[in-house]
ZALO-7689 format. One record per residue: y negated, x negated, z negated of N, C-alpha, C, O in turn; residue in one letter. Coordinates in pm, whole numbers, padded with zeros to 5 digits, always signed. Example, Ala and Ser with C-alpha at 12.3 -4.5 7.8 and 13.67 -1.06 7.14 Angstrom:
+00569-01319-00780+00450-01230-00780+00330-01320-00780+00332-01424-00846A;+00225-01285-00708+00106-01367-00714-00003-01290-00787-00114-01341-00804S;
***
This chain:
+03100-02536+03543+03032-02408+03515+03020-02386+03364+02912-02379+03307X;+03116-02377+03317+03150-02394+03119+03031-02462+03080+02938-02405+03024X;+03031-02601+03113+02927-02719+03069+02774-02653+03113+02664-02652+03059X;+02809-02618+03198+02643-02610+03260+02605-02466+03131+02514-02475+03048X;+02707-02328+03146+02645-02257+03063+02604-02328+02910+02497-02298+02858X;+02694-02419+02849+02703-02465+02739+02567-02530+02712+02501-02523+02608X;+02538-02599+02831+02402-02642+02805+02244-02576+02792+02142-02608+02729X;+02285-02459+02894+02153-02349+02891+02194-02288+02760+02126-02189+02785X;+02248-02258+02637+02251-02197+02501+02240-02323+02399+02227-02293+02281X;+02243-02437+02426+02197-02499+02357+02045-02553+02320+01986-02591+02219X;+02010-02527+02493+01879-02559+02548+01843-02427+02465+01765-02447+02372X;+01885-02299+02482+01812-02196+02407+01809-02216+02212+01706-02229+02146X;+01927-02214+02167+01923-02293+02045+01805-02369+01986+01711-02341+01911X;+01831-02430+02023+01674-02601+01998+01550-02501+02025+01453-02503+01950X;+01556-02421+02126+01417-02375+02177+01400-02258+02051+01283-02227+02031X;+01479-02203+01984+01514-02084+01898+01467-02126+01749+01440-02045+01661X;+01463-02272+01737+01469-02401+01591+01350-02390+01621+01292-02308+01549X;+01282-02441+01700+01166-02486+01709+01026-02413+01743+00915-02466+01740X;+01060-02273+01779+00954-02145+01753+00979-02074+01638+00897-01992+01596X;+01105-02100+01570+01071-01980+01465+00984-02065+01308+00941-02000+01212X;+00978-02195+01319+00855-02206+01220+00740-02182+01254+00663-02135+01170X;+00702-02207+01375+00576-02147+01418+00538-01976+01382+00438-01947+01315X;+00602-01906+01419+00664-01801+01419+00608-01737+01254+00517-01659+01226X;+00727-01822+01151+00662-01837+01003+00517-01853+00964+00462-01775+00886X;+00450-01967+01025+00387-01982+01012+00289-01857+01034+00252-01775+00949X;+00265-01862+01131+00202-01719+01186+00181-01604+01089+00077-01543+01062X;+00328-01587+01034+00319-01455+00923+00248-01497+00842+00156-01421+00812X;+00253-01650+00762+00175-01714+00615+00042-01687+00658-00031-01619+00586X;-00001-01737+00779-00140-01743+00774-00183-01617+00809-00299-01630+00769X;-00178-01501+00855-00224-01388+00879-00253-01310+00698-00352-01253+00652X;-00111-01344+00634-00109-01257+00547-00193-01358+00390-00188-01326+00271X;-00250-01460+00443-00359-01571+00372-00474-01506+00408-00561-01503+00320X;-00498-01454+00513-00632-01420+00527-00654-01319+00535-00773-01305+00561X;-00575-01177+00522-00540-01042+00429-00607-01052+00335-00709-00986+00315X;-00536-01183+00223-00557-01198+00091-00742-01254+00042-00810-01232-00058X;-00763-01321+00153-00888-01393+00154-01019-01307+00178-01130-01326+00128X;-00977-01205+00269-01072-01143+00313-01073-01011+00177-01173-00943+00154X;-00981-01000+00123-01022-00913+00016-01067-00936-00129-01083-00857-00223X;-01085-01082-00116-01147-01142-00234-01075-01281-00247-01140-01361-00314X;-00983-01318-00208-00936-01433-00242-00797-01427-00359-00779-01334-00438X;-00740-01507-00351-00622-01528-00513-00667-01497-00601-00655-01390-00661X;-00770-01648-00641-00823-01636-00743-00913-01502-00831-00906-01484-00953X;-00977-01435-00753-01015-01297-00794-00917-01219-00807-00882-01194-00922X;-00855-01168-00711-00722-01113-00721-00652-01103-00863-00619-01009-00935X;-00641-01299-00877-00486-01291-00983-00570-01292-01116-00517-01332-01221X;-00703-01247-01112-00823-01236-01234-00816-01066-01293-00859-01025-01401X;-00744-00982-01182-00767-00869-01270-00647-00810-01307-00539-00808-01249X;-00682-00763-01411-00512-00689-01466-00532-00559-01494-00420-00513-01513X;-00611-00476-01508-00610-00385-01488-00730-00284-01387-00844-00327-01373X;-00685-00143-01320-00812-00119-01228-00836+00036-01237-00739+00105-01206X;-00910+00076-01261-00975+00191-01269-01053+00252-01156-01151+00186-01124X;-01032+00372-01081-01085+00427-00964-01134+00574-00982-01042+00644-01024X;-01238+00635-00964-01249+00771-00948-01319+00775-00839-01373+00680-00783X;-01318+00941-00792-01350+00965-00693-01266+01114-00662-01170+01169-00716X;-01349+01145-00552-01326+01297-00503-01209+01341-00349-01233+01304-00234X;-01105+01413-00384-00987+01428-00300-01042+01581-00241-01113+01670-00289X;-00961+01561-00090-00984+01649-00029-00861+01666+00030-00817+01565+00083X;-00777+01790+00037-00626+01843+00053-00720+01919+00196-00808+01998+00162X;-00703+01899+00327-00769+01916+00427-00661+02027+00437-00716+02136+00424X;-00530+02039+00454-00471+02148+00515-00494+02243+00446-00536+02329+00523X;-00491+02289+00329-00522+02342+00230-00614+02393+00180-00594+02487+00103X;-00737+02350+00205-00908+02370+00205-00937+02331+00033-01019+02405-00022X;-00891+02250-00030-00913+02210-00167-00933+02089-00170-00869+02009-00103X;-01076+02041-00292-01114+01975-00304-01133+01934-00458-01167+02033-00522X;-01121+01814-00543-01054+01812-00617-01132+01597-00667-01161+01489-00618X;-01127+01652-00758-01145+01465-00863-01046+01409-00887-00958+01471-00948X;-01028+01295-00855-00900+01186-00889-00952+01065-01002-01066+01017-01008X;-00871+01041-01064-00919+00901-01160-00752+00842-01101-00653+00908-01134X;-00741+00749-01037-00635+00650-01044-00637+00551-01144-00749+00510-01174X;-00522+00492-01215-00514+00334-01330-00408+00287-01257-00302+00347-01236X;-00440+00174-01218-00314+00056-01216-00328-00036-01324-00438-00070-01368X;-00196-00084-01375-00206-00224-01421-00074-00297-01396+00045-00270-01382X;-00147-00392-01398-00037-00539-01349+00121-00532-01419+00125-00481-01531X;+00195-00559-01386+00252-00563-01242+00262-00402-01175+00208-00359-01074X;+00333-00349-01251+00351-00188-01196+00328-00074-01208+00375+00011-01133X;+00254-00051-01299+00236+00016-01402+00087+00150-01306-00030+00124-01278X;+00155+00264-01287+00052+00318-01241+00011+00471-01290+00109+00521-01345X;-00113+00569-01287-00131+00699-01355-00203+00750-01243-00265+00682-01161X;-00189+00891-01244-00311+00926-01178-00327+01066-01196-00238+01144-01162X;-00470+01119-01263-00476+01231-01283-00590+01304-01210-00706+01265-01214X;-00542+01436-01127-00609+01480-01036-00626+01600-01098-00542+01662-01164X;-00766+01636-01067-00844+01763-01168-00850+01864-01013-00904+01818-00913X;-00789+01998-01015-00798+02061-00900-00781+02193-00961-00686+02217-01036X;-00917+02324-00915-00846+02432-00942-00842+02509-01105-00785+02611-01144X;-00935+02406-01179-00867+02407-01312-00812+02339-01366-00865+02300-01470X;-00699+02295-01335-00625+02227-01350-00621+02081-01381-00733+02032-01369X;-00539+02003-01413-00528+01828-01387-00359+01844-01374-00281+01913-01439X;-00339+01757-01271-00219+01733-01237-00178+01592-01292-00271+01532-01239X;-00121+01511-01346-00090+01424-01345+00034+01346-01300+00138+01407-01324X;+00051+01220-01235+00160+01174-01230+00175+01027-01282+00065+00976-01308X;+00277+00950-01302+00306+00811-01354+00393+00744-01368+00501+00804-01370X;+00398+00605-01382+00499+00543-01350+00455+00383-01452+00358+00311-01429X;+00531+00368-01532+00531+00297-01660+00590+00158-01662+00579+00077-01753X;+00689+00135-01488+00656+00004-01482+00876+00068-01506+00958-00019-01477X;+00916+00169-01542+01028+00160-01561+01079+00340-01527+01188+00352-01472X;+01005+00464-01558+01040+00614-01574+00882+00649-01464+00772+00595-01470X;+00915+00719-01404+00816+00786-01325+00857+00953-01339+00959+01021-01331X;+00695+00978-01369+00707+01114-01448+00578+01213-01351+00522+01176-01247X;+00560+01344-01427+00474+01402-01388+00426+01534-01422+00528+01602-01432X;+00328+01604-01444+00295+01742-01489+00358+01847-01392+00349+01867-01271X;+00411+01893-01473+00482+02061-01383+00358+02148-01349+00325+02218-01444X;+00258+02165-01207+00153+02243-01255+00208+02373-01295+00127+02456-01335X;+00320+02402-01291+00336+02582-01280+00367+02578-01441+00345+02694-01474X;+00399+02524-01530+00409+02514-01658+00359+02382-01749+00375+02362-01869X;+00303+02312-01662+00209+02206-01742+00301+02109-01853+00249+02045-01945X;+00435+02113-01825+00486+02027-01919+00546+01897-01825+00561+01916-01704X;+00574+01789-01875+00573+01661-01858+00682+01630-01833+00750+01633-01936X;+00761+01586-01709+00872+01578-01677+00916+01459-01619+00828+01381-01583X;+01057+01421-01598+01056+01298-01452+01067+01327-01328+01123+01422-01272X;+01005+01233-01287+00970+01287-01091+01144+01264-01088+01221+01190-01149X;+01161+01386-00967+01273+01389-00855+01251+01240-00821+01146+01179-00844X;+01387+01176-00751+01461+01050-00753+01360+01033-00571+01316+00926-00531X;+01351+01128-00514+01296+01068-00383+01126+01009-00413+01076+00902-00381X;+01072+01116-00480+00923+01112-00535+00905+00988-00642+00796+00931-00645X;+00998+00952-00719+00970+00823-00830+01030+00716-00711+00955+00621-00735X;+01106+00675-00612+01095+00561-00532+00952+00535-00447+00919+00425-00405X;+00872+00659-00430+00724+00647-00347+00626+00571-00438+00564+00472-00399X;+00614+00626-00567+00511+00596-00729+00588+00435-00734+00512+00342-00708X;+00666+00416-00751+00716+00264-00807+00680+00222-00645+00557+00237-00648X;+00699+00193-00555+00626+00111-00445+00468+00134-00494+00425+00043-00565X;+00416+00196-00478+00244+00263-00487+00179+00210-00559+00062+00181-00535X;+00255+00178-00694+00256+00101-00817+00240-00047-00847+00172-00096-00937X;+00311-00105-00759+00262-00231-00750+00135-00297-00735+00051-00248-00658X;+00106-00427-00814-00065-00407-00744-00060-00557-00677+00032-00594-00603X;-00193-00653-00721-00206-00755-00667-00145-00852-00654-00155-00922-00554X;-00039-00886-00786+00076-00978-00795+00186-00954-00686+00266-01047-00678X;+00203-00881-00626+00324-00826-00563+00246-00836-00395+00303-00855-00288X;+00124-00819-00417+00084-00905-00260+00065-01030-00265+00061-01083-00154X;+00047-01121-00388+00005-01255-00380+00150-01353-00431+00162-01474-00446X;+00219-01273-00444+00371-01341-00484+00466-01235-00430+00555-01204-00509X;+00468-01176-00320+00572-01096-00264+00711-01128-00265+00797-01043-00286X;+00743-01277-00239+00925-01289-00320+00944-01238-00443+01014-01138-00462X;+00881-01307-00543+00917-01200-00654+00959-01083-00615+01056-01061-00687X;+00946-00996-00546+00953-00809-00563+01054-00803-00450+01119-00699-00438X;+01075-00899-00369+01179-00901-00265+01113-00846-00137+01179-00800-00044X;+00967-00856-00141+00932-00809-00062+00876-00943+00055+00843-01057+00026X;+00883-00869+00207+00843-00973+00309+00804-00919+00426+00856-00817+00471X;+00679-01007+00501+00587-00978+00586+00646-01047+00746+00692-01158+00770X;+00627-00957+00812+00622-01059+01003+00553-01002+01058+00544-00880+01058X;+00487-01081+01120+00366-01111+01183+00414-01058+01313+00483-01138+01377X;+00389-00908+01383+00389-00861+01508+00340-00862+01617+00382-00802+01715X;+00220-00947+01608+00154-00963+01695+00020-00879+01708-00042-00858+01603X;-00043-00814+01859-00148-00755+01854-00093-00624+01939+00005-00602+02010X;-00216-00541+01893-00190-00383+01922-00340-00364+01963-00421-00419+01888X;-00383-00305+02053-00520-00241+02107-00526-00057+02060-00447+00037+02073X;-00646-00073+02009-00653+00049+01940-00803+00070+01989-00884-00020+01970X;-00840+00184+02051-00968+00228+02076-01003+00074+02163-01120+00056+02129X;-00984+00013+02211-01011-00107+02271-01078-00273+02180-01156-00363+02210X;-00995-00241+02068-00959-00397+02026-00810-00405+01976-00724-00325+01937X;-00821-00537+01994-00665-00565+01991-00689-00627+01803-00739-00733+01764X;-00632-00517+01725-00517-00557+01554-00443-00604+01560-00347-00607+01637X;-00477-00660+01471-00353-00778+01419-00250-00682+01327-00284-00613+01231X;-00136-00694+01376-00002-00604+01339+00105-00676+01231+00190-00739+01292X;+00116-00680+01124+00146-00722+01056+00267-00620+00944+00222-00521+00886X;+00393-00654+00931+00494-00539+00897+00522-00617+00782+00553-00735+00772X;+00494-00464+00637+00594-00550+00496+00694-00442+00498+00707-00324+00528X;+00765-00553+00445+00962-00468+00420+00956-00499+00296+00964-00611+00246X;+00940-00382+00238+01010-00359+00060+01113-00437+00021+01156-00516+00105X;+01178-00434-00116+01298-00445-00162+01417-00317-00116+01537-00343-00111X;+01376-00214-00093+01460-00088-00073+01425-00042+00099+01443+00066+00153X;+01384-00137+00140+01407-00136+00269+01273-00051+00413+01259-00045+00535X;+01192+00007+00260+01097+00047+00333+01007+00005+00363+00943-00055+00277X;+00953+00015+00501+00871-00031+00609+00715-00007+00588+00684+00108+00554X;+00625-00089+00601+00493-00046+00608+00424-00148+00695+00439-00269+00680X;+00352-00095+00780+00286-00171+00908+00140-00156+00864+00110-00043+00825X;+00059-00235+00862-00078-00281+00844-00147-00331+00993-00096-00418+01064X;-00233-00279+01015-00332-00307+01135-00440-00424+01083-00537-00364+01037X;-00451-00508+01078-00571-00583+01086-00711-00595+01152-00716-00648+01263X;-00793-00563+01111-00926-00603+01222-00945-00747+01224-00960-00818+01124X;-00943-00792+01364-00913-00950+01379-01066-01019+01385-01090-01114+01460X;-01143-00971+01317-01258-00980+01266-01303-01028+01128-01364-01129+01094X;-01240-00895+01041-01207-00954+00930-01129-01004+00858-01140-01079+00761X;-01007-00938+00933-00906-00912+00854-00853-00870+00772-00745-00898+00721X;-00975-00750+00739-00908-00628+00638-00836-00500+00666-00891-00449+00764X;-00737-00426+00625-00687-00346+00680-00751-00204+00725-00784-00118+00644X;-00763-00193+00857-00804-00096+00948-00727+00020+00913-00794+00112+00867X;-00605+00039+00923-00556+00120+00874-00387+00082+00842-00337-00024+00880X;-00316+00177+00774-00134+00146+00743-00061+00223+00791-00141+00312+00817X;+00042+00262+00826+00159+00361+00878+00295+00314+00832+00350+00204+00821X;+00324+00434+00811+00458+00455+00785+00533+00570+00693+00465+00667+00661X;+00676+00563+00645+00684+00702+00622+00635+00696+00461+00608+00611+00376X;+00645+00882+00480+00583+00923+00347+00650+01044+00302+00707+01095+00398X;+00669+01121+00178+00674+01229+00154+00550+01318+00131+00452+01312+00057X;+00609+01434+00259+00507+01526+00250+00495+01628+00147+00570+01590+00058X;+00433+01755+00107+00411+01843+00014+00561+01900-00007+00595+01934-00120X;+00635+01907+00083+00781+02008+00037+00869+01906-00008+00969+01951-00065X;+00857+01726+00004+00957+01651-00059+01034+01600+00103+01144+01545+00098X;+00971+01621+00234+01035+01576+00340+00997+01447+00381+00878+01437+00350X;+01031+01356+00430+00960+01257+00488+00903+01284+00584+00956+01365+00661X;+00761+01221+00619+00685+01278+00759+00648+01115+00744+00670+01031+00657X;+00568+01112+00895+00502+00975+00914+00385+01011+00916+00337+01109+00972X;+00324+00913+00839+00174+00839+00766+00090+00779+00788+00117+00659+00791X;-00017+00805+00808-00126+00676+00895-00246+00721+00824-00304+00830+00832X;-00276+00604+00745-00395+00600+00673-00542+00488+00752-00539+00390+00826X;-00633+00551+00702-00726+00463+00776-00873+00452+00660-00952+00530+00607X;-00849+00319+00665-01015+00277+00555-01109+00233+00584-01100+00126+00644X;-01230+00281+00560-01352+00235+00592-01446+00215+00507-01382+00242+00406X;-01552+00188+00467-01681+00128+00367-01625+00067+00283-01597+00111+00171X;-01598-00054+00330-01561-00160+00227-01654-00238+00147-01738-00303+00210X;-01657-00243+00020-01742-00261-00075-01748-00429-00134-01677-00509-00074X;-01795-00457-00199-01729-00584-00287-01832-00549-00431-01949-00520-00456X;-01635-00585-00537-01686-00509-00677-01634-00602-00743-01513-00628-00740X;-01754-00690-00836-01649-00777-00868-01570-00932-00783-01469-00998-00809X;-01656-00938-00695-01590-01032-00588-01451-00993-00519-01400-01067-00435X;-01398-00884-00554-01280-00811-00487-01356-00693-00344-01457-00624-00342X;-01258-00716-00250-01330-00596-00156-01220-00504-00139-01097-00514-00137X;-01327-00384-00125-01219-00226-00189-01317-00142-00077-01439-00152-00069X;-01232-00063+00001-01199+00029+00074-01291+00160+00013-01242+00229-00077X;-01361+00175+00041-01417+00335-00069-01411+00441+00058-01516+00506+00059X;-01362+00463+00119-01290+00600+00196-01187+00586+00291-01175+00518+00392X;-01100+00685+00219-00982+00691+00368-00986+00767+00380-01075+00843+00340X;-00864+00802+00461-00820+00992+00535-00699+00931+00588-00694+00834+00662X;-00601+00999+00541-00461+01003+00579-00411+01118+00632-00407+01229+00579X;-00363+01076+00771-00288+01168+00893-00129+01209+00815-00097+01123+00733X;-00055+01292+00826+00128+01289+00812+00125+01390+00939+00062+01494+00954X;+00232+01310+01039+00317+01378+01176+00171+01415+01225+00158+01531+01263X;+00034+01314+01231-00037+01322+01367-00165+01432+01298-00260+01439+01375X;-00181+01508+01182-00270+01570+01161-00318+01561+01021-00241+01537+00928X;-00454+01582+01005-00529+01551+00898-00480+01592+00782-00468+01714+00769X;-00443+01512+00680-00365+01577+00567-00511+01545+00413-00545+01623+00324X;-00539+01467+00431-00628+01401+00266-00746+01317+00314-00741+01234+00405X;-00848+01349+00245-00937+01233+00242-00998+01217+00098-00989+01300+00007X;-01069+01082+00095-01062+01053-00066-01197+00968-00004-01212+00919+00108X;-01292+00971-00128-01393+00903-00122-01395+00862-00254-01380+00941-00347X;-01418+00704-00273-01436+00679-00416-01604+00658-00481-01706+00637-00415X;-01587+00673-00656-01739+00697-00672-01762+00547-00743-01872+00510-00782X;-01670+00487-00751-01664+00421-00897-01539+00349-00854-01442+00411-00809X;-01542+00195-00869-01398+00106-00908-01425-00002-01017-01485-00105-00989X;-01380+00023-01138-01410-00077-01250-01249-00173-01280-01131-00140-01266X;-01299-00266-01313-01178-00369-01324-01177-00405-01506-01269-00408-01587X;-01040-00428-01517-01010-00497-01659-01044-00438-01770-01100-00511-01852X;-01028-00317-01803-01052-00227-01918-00964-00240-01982-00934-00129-02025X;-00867-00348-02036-00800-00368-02146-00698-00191-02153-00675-00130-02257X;-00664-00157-02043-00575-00031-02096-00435-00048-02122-00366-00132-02064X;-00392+00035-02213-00278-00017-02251-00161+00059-02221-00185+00173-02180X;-00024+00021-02234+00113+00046-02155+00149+00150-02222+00240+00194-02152X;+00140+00217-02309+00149+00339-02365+00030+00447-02285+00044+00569-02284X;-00051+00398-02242-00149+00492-02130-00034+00559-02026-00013+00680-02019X;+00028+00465-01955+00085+00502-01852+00292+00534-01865+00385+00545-01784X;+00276+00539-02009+00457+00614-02041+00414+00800-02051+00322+00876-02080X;+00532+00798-02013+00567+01001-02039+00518+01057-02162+00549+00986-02257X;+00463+01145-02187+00476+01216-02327+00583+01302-02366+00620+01379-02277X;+00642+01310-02472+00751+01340-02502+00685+01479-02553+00755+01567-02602X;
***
């Protein structure tokens, strides 16, 4: 009896060796043709810096509002939103993540929950096309039917442990939409489900020019972009705090 079990866990063993490269595999090539379908490496690892504007919509809220986003390579991110009067800004310099007080307009560092969201957010193309570096890693979940096609389900795990699930259209293979958690307006975590559509190609890169992001199941933002320019030479003093 001993022997006989001994042999059905070994038999499972070997069988355990020999699906999980497949398995690997699976994740490489899904998250190859992520990369492919949005322009390729080579375009990709061509831009270093990216420039976005476009018009925000705070749906719960009834405000509507201009965004200019900057990334640059590796982490380095700004974003100043004109609402109300106002411009809000926030940023993250690749090391201090900061932000405008709107109620007194002076320049501060984000709360410790809000600067871990900006430094993920922050990352750009290097950190999907070399994800060890950042400690970050993808598995391949299989398929999910949504409205009646089956996405390709694909999960990245941060360095700090947070989760983000990507839907694939097994068509193109660009992302349909993402989920996972987020901080909402009071600083709580809620869950997140973003969804993109009119995908463009700028530059030989393909870019998403509208989403609308759900938190806990109801319409929270939508963003339409007007404009995505690449490689404006901006520099790392753009995106530090003002003192």
């Amino acid at each position: 009896m001993k022997r006989t079990v001994s042999l059905v866990l070994s038999v499972l063993f070997l069988l355990a060796l020999i699906s999980s490269p497949a398995v690997c595999q699976t994740t490489k090539e899904v998250l190859a043709k992520m990369i492919e379908a949005q322009g390729g490496a080579k375009t990709l690892e061509a831009i270093k810096d990216t420039t976005i504007t476009g018009t925000v919509e705070i749906v719960q809220m009834g405000i509507t509002g201009f965004v200019t986003m900057y990334q640059k390579e590796p982490n380095m991110m700004r974003i100043d939103i004109e609402v109300m009067g106002m411009v809000i800004t926030q940023g993250f310099d690749g090391e201090v993540a900061w932000m405008t007080n709107p109620q007194t307009g002076a320049t501060e560092q984000m709360p410790e929950n809000f600067a871990r969201e900006i430094k993920r957010q922050a990352l750009g193309n290097d950190a999907l096309l070399h994800p060890e570096k950042y400690g970050i890693t993808y598995e391949f979940k299989g398929k999910e039917k949504i409205e009646e096609k089956d996405y390709l389900v694909l999960e990245q795990t941060m360095s700090d442990g947070h989760k983000t699930t990507f839907y694939l259209d097994p068509d193109t293979h660009l992302p349909y939409k993402t989920k996972g958690t987020s901080l909402g307006q009071a600083g709580v975590e809620v869950m997140a489900e973003t969804v993109f559509s009119d995908y463009r190609r700028v530059d030989g890169a393909v870019i998403a020019h509208s989403f609308s992001t759900q938190q806990d199941g109801q319409e929270y933002m939508r963003m339409t972009l007007a404009k995505v320019t690449f490689n404006s030479n901006l520099e790392d003093s753009f995106f530090k705090m003002s003192k």
